[in-house]
C-alpha positions, 0 to 999 in steps of 0.5 A: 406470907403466912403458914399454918400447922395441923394435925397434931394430937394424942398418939400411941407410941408405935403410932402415927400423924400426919401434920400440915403446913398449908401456905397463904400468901406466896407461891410454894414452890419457890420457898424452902420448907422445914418442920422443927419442934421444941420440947419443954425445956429443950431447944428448938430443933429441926426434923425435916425440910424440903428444898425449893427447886429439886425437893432434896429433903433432910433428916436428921438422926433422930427422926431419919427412916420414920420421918417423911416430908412432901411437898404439894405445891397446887394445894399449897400444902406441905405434909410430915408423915411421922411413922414409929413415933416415940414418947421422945418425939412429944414436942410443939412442932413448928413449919418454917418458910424460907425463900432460899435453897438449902441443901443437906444439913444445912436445910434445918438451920432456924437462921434461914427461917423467916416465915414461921407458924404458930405450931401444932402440939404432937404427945406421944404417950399410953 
């Protein structure tokens, strides 16, 4: 089992990215999957996730109404499309897999991860 992030890179504030999660190994739509991101100096926190299943998703706060996660299971890919970006949202971000069904807030718990990329780094800066 095995994903992988892309699409990171150096954005305006206002601008936007759109960041992979492309999985190897297992079938997509049984698993759950959620986007988290570290800052320096900051713990980890979770941004969006996507539920097998019915594909509820969640958003927190912070990112809920300019953060946008789908899911395309016959190209094995699941996408972030990060609108309105923030020099705040500058952070290392992280796809995570998980073979359950989560629902609500509950969705971005790391404790449910087991499967985890290497990250794609986003600064959001002039």
């Amino acid at each position: 089992v095995q994903v992988v992030e892309s699409g990171g890179g150096l954005v305006q504030p206002g601008g936007s990215l759109r960041l992979s999660c492309a999985a190897s190994g297992f079938t997509l739509g049984y698993f759950s999957i959620a986007w988290f991101r570290q800052a320096p100096g900051k713990e980890r926190e979770g941004v969006s996730c996507i539920s097998s299943g019915d594909d509820s998703t969640y958003y927190p706060n912070s990112v809920k109404g300019r953060f946008t996660i789908s899911r395309d299971n016959a190209r094995k890919t699941v996408f972030l499309q990060m609108n309105s970006l923030k020099p705040e949202d500058t952070a290392i971000y992280y796809c995570a897999a998980a073979l359950t069904n989560p629902h609500g807030s509950t969705c971005i718990h790391e404790r449910l991860y087991d499967y985890w990329g290497q990250g794609t780094q986003v600064t959001v800066s002039s």
